[in-house]
C-alpha positions as CSV (number, residue, x, y, z in Angstrom):
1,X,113.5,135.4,77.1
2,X,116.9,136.0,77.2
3,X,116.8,135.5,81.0
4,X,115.6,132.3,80.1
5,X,118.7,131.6,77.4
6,X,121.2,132.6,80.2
7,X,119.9,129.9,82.9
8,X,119.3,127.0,80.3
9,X,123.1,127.4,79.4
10,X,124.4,127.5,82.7
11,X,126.0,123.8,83.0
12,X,124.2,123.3,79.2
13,X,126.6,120.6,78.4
14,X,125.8,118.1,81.5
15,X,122.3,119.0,81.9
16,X,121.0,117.7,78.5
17,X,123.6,114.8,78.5
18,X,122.7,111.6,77.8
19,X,124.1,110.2,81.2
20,X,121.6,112.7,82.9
21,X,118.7,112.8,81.3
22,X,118.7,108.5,81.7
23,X,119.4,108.7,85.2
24,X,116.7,111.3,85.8
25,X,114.3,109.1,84.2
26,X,115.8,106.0,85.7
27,X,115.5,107.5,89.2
28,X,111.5,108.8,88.7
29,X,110.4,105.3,87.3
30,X,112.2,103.8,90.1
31,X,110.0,105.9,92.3
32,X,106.6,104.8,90.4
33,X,107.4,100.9,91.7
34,X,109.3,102.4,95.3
35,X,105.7,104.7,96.0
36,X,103.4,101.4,95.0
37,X,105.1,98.5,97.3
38,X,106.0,101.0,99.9
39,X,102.7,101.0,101.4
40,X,102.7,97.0,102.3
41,X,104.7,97.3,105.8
42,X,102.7,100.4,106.9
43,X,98.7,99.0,105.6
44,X,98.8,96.8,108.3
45,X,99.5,100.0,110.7
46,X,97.0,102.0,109.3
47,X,94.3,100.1,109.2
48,X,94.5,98.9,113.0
49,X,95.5,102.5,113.8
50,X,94.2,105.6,111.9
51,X,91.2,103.8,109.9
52,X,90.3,101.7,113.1
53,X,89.0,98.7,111.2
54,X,88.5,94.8,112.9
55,X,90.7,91.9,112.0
56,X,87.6,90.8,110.2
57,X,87.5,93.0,107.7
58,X,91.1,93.4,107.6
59,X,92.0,91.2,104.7
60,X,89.2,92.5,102.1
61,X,90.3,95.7,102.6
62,X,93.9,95.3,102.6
63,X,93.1,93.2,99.3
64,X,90.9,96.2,97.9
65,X,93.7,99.2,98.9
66,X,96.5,96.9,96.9
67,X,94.4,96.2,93.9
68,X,93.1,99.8,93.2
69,X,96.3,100.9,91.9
70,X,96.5,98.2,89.6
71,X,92.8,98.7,88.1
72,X,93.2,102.5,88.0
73,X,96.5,101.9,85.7
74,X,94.9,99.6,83.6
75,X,91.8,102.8,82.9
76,X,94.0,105.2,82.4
77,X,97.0,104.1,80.4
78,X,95.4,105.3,77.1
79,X,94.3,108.8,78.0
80,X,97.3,109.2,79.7
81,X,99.7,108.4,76.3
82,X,97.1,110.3,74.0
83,X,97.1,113.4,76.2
84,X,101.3,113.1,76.7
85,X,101.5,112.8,73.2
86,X,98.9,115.7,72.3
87,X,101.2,118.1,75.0
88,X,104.3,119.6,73.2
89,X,106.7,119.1,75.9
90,X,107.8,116.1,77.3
91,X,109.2,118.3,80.8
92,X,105.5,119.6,81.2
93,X,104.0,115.9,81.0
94,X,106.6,114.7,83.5
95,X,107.0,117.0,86.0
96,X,102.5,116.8,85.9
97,X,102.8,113.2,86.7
98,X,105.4,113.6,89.2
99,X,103.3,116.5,91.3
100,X,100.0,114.0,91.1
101,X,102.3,111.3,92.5
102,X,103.2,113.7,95.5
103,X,99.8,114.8,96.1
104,X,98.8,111.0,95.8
105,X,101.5,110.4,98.5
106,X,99.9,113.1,101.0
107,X,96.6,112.0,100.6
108,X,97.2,108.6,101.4
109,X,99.4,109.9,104.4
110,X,97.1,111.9,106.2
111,X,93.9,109.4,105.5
112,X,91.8,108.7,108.1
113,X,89.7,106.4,106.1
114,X,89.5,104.3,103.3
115,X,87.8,106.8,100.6
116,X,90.6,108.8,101.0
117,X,92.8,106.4,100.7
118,X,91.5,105.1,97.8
119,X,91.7,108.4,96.3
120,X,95.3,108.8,97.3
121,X,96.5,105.8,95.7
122,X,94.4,106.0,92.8
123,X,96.3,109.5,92.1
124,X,99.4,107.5,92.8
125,X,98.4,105.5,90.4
126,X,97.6,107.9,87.5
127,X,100.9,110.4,88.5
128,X,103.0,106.7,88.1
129,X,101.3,105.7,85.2
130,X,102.4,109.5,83.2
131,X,105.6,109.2,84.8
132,X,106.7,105.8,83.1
133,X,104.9,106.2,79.8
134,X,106.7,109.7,79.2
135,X,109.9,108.6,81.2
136,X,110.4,105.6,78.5
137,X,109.4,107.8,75.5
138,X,112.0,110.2,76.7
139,X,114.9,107.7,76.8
140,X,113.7,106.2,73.3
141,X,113.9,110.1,72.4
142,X,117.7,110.2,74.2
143,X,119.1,106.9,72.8
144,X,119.7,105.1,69.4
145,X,117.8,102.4,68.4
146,X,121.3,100.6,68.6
147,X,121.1,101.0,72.4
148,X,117.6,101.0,73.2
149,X,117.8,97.1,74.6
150,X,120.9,98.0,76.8
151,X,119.4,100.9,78.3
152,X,115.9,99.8,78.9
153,X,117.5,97.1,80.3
154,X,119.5,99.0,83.0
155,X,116.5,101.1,83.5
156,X,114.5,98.3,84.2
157,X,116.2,96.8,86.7
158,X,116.3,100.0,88.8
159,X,112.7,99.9,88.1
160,X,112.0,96.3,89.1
161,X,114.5,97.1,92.2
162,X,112.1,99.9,93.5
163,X,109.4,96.9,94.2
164,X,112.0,95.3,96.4
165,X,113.9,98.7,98.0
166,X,109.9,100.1,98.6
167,X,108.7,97.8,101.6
168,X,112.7,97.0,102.9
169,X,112.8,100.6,103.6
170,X,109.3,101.4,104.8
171,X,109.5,98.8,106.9
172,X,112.9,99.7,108.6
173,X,111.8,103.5,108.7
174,X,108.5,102.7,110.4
175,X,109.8,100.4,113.3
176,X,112.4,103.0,113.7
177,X,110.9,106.4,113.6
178,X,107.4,105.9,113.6
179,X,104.3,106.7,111.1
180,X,105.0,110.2,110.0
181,X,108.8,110.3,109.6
182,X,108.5,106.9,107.2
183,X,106.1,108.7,104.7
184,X,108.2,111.9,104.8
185,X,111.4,109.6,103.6
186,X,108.9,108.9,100.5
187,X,107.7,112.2,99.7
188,X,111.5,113.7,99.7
189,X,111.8,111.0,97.3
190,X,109.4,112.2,94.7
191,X,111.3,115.8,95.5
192,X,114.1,114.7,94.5
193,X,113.0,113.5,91.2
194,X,110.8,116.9,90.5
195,X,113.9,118.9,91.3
196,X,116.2,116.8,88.9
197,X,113.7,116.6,86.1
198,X,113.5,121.0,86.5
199,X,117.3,120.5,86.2
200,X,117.3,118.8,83.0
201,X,117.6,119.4,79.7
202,X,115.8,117.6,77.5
203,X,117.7,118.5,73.6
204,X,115.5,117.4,70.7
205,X,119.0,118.5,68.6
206,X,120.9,115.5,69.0
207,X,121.2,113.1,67.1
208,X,121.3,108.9,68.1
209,X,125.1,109.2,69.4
210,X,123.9,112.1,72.4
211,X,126.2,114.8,70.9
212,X,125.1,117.9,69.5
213,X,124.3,118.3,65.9
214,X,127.0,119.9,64.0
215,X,124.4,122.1,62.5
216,X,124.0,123.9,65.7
217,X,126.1,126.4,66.6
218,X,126.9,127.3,70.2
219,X,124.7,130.9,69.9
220,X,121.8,128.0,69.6
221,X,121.7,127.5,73.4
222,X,120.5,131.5,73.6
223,X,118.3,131.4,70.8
224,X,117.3,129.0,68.5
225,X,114.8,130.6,66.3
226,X,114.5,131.0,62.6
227,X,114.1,134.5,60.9
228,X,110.6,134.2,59.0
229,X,111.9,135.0,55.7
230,X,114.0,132.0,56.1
231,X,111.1,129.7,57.0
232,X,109.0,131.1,54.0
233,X,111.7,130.0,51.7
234,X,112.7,126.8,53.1
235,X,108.8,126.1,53.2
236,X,108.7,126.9,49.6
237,X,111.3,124.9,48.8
238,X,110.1,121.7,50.3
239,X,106.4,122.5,49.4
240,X,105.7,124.1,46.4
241,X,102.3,123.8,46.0
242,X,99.9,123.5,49.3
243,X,97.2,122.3,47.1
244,X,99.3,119.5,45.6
245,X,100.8,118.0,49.0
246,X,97.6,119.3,51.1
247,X,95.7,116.0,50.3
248,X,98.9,113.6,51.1
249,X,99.3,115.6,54.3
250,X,96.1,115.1,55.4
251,X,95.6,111.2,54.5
252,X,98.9,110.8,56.9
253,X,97.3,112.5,59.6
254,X,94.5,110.5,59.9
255,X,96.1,107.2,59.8
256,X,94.7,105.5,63.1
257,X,97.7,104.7,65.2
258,X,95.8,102.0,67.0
259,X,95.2,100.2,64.0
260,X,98.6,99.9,62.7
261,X,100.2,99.0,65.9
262,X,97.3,96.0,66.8
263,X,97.5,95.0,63.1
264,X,101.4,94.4,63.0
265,X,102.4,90.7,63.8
266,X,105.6,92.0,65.5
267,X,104.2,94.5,67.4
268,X,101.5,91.9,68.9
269,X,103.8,89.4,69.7
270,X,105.7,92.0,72.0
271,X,102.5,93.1,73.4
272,X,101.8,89.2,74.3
273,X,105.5,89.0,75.6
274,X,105.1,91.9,78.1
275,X,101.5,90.2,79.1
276,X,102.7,86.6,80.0
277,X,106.1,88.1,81.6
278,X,104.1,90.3,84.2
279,X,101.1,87.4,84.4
280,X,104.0,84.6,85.0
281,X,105.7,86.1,88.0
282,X,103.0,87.7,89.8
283,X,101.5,83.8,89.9
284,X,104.2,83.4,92.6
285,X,102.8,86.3,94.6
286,X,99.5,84.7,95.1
287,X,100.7,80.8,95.3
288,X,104.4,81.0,96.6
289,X,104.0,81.6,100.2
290,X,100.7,79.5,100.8
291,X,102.4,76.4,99.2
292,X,105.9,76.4,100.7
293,X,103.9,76.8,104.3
294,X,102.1,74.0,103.5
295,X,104.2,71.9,101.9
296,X,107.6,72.7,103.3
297,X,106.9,74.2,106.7
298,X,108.8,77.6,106.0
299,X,108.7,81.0,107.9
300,X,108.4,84.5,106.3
301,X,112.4,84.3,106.3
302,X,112.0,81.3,103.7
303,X,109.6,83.0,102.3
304,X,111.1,86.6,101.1
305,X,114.7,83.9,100.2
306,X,112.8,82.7,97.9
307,X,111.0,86.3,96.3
308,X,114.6,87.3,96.8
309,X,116.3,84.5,94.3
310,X,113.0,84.8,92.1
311,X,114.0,88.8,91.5
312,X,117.9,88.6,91.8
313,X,118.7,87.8,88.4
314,X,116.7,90.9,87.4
315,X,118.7,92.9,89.4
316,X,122.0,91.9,88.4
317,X,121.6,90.7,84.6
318,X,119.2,93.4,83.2
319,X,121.7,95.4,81.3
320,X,123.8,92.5,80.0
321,X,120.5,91.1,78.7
322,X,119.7,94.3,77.1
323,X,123.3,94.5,76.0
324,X,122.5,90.8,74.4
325,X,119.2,92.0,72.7
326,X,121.3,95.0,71.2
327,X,123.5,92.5,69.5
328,X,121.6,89.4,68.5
329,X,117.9,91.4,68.3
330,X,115.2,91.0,71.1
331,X,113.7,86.9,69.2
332,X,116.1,84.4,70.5
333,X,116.4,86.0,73.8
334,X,112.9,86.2,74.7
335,X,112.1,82.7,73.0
336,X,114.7,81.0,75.0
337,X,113.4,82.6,77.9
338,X,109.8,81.7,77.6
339,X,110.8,78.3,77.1
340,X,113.1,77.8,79.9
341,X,110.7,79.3,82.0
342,X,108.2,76.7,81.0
343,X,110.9,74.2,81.9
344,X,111.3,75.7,85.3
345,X,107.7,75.6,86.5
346,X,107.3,72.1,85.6
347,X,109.8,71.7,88.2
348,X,108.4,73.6,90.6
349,X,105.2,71.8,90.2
350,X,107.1,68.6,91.2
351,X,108.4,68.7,94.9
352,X,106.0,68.3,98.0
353,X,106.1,67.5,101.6
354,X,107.2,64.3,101.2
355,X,110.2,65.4,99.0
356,X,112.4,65.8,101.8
357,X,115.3,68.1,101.5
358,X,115.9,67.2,97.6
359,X,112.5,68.4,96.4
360,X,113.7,71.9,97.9
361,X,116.7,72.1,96.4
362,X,115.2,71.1,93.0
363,X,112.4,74.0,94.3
364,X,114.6,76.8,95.0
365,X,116.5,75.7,91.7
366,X,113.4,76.1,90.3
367,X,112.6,79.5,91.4
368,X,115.9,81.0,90.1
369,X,115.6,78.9,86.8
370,X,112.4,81.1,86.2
371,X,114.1,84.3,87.9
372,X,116.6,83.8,85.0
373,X,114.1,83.4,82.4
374,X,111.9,86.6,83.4
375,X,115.1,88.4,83.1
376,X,115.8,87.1,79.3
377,X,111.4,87.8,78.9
378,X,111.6,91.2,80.4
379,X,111.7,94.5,78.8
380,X,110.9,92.9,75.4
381,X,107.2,94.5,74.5
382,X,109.2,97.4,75.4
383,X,111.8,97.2,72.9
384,X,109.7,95.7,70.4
385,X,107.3,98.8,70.4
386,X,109.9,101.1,70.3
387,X,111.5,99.4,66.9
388,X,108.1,99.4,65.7
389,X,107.2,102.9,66.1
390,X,110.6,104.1,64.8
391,X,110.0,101.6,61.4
392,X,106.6,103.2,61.1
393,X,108.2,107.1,61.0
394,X,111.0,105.7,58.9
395,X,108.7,104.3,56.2
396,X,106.1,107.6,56.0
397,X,107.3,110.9,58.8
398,X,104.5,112.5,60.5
399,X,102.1,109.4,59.1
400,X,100.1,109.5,63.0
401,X,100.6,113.4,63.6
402,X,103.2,116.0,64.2
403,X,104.3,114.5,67.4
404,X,105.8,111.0,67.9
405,X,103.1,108.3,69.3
406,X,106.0,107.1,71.3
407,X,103.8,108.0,74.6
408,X,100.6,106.2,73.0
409,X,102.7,102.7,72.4
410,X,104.3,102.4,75.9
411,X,100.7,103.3,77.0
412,X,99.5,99.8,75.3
413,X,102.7,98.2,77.0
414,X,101.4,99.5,80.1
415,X,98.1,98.1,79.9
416,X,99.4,94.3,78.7
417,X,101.5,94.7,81.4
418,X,99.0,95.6,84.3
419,X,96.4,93.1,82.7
420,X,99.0,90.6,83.8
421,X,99.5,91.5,86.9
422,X,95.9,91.7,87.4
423,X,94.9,88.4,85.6
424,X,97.7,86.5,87.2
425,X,96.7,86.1,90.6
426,X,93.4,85.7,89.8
427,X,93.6,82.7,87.3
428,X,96.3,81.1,88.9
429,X,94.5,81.5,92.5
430,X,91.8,79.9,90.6
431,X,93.7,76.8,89.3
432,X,95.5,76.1,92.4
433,X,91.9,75.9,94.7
434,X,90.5,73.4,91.6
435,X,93.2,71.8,90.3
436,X,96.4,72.0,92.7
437,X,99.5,73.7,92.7
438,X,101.6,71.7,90.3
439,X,98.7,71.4,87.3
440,X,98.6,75.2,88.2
441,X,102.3,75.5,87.3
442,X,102.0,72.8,84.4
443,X,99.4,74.8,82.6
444,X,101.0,78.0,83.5
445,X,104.4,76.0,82.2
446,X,102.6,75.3,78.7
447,X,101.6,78.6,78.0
448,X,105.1,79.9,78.9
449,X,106.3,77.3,75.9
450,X,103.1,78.3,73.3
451,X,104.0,82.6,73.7
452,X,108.3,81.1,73.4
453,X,107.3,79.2,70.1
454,X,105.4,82.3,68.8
455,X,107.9,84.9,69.9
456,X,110.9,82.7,67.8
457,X,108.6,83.0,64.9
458,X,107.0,86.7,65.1
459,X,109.7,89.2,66.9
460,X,112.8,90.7,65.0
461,X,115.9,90.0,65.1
């Protein structure tokens, strides 16, 4: 034990810093988005080479090896943020997600068909899902609720950048160096992040400013435990009878957290936020490329210009957004968001090939319009469950359990936020094969305005 004691406080004072423990995080959920796209430049590779399958069948199965992660996120967000909340320690949780996603990695590596792939990413899947549900309840943990929009909002956008680094990298590696030496580049990725998150420490005694309690001495970072005797009285003077509190305790354990989250307005209309945010800009991933081909004649050069101004304001504005949200609450934001967006895709519903070079001007003005207005949308089912859950163990402590239910709420986030992703392209597919690509972005425009006019009414401040 004391072994122990003497290496946590070697370099005590940086290790459980607030600077560290969010760059840790920021770093690992990074890697969740990095290990999902980094796969696209190399499928192609591995299915002509080391699963040997025709051009035929090339498509479906590309389509199924994609979607897999997705579906096995969407299964296993809420076991995964019962069973992180149900585990103690937030280091155990993290580094167990981390280790699946490496084992995920190898698997898909080494495959030599597509059941093992499968299996490889759907580990991927379930090591990224544990890593960003106990990676954001850890920097809710770290931070005040006065800077929970800023930070989430500069982790975000070194999460979202990990979908853009991913392929950019894999691609360069793999023309480069070849098969092996690309997916080797991943996995020291993931290393880095298990050896940093061994490296940290994650203090429970600080308060919402980062520092150290003043009720800690120093000898706490040797030993921090209580004489009995001292808990015996303390215990009898906050409960003086067992019997008398032993009811009240128990009707706040069983409070269903489920039900109080789905049941609060606010808490919904975040929920509904993070839905529509991920549903509205993975529509441009299944229509984008087919209609400016068609319509305009561009190349794949054209075509990543235009995902590149569609993400760029994410990149860059993230943190002043959250910095914004911190200030003025997370309502007008988001509303003005949605509703610009809707704004946006009206327009981009409105130039074709006949539009000559104005209609793609007013397109690729378009595109940012909406970049711009995902960045004001993003993040905000986020934020919103994080005020909610703190409200909740403000008003009654301990009313879900001993241990926060932070895990359980981002786990709900999670799943409205892969629903989009997996909804989007398939109704918005859908709508463009029946109905055409600018009533596709119309309708898609109109529900972007409906969730703005409810967010204005429903979110906080």
């Amino acid at each position: 034990m004391a072994w122990n004691g003497g290496v946590n406080s070697v370099g005590y004072s940086w290790r459980s810093s607030r600077w560290f423990i969010i760059t840790c995080i920021a770093i690992a959920l990074f890697s969740t988005n990095f290990l999902y796209s980094y796969i696209v430049p190399i499928l192609p590779v591995m299915i002509r080479d080391r699963l040997h399958i025709g051009e035929s069948h090339a498509q479906s199965t590309t389509s199924l090896i994609l979607s897999v992660h997705a579906f096995v996120g969407l299964i296993t967000s809420l076991p995964i943020g019962y069973i992180a909340d149900r585990i103690p320690s937030r280091q155990a949780s993290f580094l167990a997600a981390l280790t699946a996603e490496a084992i995920g990695t190898i698997l898909v590596m080494i495959s030599t068909n597509v059941p093992v792939l499968l299996i490889g990413r759907s580990i991927q899947a379930i090591g990224g899902n544990g890593a960003w549900i106990v990676g954001l309840a850890t920097v809710a943990d770290t931070v005040g609720q006065e800077n929970t929009g800023k930070v989430l909002g500069g982790v975000s956008s070194f999460f979202n950048s990990g979908l853009l680094v991913g392929p950019m990298l894999s691609g360069t590696l793999l023309q480069l160096f070849g098969y092996w030496p690309t997916w080797i580049a991943a996995l020291a990725v993931l290393v880095i992040d298990i050896l940093m998150r061994v490296v940290m420490i994650e203090d429970r005694s600080k308060d919402n400013t980062g520092e150290v309690s003043t009720e800690a001495s120093e000898d706490d970072v040797e030993s921090r435990t209580i004489p009995e005797q001292d808990v015996n009285e303390r215990t009898s003077l906050i409960s003086p009878s067992q019997d008398a509190v032993g009811s009240k305790v128990e009707d706040v354990l069983v409070e269903n957290f489920y039900k109080a989250v789905l049941t609060n307005p606010r808490a919904i209309t975040g929920l509904l936020c993070h839905f529509t945010a991920a549903f509205i800009l993975v529509t441009f991933d299944t229509t984008l490329p087919l209609h400016v081909t068609t319509e305009f004649g561009w190349g794949p050069a054209e075509v990543s210009l235009s995902f590149l101004i569609l993400q760029l304001p994410s990149l860059v504005f993230s943190t002043f957004i959250g910095i914004l949200k911190d200030r003025v609450g997370t309502r007008v934001p988001t509303a003005l968001g949605f509703i610009s967006s809707a704004v946006f895709l009206a327009l981009v519903g409105l130039p074709d090939h006949s539009s000559g070079y104005t209609g793609r001007v007013i397109y690729m003005v378009a595109i940012a319009g909406i970049g711009i207005g995902w960045t004001l949308t993003a993040g905000c089912g986020i934020i919103e469950i994080t005020h909610v859950m703190k409200k909740f163990e403000e008003e009654r402590p301990g009313r879900f359990g001993p241990n926060s239910k932070l895990s359980s709420g981002y786990s709900i986030c999670k799943i409205c936020f892969t629903l989009g992703t997996l909804l989007g392209p398939v109704v918005t597919g859908f709508m463009t094969n029946t109905l055409g690509y600018s009533y596709m972005s119309y309708i898609v425009g109109i529900f972007s305005l409906v969730v703005g006019i409810i967010a204005a009414i429903f979110l906080g401040r």
